[in-house]
C-alpha positions in Angstrom: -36.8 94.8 -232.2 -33.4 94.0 -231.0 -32.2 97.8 -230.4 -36.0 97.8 -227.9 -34.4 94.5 -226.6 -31.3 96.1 -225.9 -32.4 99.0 -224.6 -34.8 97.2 -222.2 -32.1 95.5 -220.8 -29.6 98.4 -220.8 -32.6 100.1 -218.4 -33.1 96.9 -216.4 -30.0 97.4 -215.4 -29.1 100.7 -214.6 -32.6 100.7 -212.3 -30.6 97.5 -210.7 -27.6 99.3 -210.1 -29.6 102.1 -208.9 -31.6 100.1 -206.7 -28.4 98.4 -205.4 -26.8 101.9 -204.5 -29.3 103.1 -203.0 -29.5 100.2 -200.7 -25.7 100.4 -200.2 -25.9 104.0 -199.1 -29.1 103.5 -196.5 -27.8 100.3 -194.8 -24.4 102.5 -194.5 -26.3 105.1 -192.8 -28.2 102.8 -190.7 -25.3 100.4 -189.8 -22.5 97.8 -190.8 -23.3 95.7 -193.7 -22.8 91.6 -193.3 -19.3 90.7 -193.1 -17.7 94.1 -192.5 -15.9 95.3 -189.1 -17.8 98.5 -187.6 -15.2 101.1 -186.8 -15.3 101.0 -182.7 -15.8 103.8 -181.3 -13.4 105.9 -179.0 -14.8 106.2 -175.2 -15.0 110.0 -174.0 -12.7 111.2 -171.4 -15.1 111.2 -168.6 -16.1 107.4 -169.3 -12.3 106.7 -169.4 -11.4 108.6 -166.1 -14.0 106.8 -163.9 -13.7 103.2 -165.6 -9.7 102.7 -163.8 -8.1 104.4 -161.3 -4.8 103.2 -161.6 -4.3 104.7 -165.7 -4.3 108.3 -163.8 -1.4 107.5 -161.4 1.8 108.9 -163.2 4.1 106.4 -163.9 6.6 105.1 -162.0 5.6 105.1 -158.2 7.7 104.1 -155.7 4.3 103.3 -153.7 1.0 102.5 -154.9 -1.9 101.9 -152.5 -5.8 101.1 -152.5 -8.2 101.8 -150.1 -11.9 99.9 -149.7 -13.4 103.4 -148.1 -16.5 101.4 -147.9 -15.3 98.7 -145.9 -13.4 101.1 -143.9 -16.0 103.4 -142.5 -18.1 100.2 -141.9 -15.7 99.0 -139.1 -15.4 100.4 -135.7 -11.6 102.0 -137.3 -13.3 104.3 -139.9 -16.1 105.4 -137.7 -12.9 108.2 -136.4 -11.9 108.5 -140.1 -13.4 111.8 -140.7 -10.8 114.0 -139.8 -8.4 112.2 -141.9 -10.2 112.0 -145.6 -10.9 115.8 -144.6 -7.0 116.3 -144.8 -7.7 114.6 -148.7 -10.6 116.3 -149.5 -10.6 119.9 -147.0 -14.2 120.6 -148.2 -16.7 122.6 -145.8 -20.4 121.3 -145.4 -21.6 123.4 -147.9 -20.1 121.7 -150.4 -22.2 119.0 -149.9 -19.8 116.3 -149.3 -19.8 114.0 -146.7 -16.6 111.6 -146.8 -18.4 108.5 -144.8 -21.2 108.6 -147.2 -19.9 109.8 -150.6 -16.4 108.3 -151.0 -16.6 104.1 -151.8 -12.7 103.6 -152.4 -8.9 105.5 -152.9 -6.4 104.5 -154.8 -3.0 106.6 -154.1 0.7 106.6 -155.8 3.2 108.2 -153.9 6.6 109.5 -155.7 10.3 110.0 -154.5 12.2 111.2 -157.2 11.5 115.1 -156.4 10.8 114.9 -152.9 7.8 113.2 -151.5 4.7 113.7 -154.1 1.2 112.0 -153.9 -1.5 111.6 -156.5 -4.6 110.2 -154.9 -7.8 109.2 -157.1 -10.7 108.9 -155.4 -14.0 107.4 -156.0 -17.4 108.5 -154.9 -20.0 110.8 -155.2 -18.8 114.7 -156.0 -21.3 117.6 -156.5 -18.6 120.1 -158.1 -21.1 123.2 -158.9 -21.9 123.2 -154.8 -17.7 122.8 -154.6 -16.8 125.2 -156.9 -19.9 127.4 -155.5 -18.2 127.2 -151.8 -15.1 127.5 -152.6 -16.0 131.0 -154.8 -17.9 131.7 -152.0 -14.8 131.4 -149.7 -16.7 128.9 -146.8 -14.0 127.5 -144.3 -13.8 123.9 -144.4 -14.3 121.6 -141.5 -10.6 121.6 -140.5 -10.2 125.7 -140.8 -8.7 127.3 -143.4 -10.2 129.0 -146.5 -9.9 126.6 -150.1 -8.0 128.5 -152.7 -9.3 128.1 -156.3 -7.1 128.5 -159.5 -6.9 126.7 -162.8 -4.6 123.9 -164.1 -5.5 122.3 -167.7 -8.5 124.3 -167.6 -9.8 122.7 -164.9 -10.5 124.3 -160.8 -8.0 123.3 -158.8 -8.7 123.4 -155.4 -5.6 124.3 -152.9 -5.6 124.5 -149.0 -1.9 124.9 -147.1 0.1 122.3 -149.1 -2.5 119.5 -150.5 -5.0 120.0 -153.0 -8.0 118.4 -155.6 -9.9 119.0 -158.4 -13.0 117.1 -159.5 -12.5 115.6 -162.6 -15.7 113.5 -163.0 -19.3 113.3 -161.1 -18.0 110.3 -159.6 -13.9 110.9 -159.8 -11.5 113.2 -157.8 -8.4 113.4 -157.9 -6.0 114.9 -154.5 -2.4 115.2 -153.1 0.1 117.3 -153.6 0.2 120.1 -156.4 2.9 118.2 -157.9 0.9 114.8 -157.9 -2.1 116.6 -159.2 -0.3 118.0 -161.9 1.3 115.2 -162.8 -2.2 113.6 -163.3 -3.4 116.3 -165.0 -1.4 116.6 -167.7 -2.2 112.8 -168.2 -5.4 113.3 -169.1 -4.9 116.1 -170.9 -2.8 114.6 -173.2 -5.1 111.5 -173.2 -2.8 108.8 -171.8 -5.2 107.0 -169.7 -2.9 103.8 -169.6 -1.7 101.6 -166.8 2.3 102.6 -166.6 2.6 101.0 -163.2 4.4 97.5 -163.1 2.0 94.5 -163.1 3.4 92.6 -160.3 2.2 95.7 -157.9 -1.1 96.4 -160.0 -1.8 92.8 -159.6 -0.7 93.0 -155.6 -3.2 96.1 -154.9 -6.1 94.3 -156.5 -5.7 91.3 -154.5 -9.8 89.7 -154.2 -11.2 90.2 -150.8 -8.8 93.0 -149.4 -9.9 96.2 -148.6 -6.7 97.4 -147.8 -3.8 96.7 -150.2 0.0 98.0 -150.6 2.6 97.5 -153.1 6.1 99.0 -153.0 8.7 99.4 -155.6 11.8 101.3 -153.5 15.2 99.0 -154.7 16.2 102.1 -156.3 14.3 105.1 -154.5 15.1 108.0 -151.7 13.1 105.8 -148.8 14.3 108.9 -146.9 11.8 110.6 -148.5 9.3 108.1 -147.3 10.3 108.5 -143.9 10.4 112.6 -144.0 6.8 112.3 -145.4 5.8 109.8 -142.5 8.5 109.6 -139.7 6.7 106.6 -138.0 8.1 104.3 -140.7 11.7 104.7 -139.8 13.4 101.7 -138.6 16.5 99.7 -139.9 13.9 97.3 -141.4 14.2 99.8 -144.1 17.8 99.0 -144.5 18.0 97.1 -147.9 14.3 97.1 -148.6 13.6 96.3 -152.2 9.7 95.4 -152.6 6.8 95.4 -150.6 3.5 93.2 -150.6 0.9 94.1 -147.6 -3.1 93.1 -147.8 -5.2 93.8 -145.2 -9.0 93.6 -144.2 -11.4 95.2 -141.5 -12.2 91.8 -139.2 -12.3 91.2 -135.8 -10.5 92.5 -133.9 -10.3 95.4 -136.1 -7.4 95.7 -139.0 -5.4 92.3 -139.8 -2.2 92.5 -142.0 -0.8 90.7 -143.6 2.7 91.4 -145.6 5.7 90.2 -147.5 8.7 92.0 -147.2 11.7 91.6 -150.1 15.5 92.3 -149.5 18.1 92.4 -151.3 19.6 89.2 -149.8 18.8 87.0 -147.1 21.5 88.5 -144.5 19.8 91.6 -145.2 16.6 89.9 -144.4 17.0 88.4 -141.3 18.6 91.8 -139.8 15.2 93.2 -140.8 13.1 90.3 -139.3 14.6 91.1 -135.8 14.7 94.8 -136.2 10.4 94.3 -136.8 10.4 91.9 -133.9 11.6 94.6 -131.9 9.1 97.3 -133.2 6.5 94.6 -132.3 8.2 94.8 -128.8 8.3 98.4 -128.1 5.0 99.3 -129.7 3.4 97.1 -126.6 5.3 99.3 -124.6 4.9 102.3 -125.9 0.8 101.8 -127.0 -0.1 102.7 -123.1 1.7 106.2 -123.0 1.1 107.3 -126.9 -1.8 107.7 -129.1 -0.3 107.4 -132.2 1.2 104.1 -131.9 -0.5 100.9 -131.7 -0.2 97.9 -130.1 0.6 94.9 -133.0 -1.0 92.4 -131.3 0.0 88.3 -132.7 2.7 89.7 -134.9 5.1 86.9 -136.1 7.4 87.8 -138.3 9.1 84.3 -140.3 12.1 84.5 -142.8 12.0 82.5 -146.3 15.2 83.6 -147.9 15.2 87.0 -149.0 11.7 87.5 -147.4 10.2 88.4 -144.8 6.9 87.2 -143.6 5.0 89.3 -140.8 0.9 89.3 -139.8 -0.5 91.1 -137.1 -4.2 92.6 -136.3 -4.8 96.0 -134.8 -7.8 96.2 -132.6 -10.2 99.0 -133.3 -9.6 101.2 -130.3 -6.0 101.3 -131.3 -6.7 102.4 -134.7 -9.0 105.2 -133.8 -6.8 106.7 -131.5 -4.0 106.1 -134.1 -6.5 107.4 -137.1 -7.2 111.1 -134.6 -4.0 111.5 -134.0 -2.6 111.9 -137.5 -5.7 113.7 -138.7 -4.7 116.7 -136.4 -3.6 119.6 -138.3 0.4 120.0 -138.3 2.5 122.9 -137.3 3.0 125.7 -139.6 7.2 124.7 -139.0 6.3 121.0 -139.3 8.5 119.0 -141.9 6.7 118.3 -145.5 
């Protein structure tokens, strides 16, 4: 009688501890148990690429810049802008893009150390089987020229004269130059999507409310560089120029800037505050006989130390004539 007692009870529990692993394996099937931490799971590349725009940039940029394309093609400026995002993106109208429509912001680094490199992310709307079907198909894009397609981390890579893209998502591409692309590239190939830009300009470029935002890191960079890629910078306010801070927005009378400029000490500064006084100066001068510069109208520039202060608004006939002008293709000899 006691062995049968025994026994019973041996059974009782083994159908217990049966009961209670089976349990165990089904609710670890289904899901986390009460009081345990579900392993999180790692976001695919795709999700990672389009979630922030700034992880692509390669690190250390002497430049960083965002764009509100939305905002922009919404004003009377942007409505000439066409030309220009063509020079980003040279794509043809059968690739079914249409910059005014499909692009909502860009977000560009801009690097000095080898020459003048730019990685551009941009944010939209991207078809790439009708890209990759035009560009196999050899269609000349809206600015002439034929797109040249190889392959760089096994993805196309789109090349016309010297700027290119590749479509990296439905909704992200990535431009500049094959250097900046590259760069990029091999970012996400080696999956490090992380911000390795400095937080005092990440933090400048996301200012709320601006649609146009620029942040500048040159203490220690070739700003000739800068000026080779874009001659209509040079100035002796460059002299000395350590950091940049400029926001901007599309109001009346068309763009309004706003920017702090950081020198290395406040002689320095105030050389540069009458050196951008004078730009001010000529460009109302010069604004009647040439397209490409515009008039800066209420600029006032102040001085706080090592600072300079400057604001001035550019109307909208100003900055489409500006905008057509540098979206006109360059001579073959031109400088690069």
């Amino acid at each position: 009688m006691v062995i049968d007692s025994m026994r019973g009870l041996r059974g009782l529990r083994t159908a217990r501890a049966a009961s209670a692993a089976f349990v165990l394996i089904v609710t670890s099937a289904c899901g986390p148990t009460a009081g345990t931490t579900p392993t999180p799971k790692t976001p695919d590349i795709s999700t990672q690429i389009d979630s922030d725009a700034i992880a692509l940039l390669p690190a250390s940029p002497a430049v960083i810049a965002t764009l509100d394309a939305r905002a922009f093609y919404a004003s009377g400026s942007g409505q000439a802008a066409g030309p220009l995002v063509d020079m980003l993106l040279p794509l043809g109208n059968d690739a079914g893009f249409v910059a005014s429509r499909d692009v909502d912001r860009v977000t560009v680094g801009v690097y000095l150390s080898q020459g003048a490199d730019v990685a551009a992310v941009v944010v939209g709307r991207f078809d790439a089987a009708k890209i990759e079907q035009a560009a196999q198909a050899h269609a000349a894009t809206r600015a002439g020229g034929f797109i040249a397609q190889s392959q760089y981390t096994g993805r196309p890579l789109y090349t016309l004269s010297d700027v290119g893209f590749t479509i990296l998502t439905p909704h992200t591409a990535l431009a500049g130059t094959q250097t900046g692309i590259k760069r990029t590239l091999d970012r996400i190939q080696d999956h490090h999507l992380q911000r390795d830009v400095p937080k005092w300009m990440t933090d400048a470029v996301e200012t709320q409310g601006a649609a146009l935002a620029v942040a500048g890191d040159l203490a220690n960079q070739q700003i000739s560089q800068l000026t080779t890629m874009a001659p209509w910078l040079n100035g002796p306010w460059l002299n000395g120029l350590h950091q940049v801070r400029v926001l901007g927005d599309f109001h009346d009378p068309g763009l309004n800037v706003a920017g702090t400029l950081t020198y290395a000490d406040p002689q320095t500064a105030q050389v540069a505050a009458g050196s951008l006084r004078s730009v001010g100066t000529a460009a109302s001068f010069a604004s009647a006989i040439s397209s490409v510069i515009p008039q800066l109208r209420g600029l006032e520039v102040t001085v706080a130390n090592t600072n300079v202060q400057a604001k001035f608004a550019i109307d909208d006939q100003s900055m489409r004539r500006m905008v057509q002008t540098l979206s006109q293709p360059r001579p073959s000899n031109a400088p690069r």
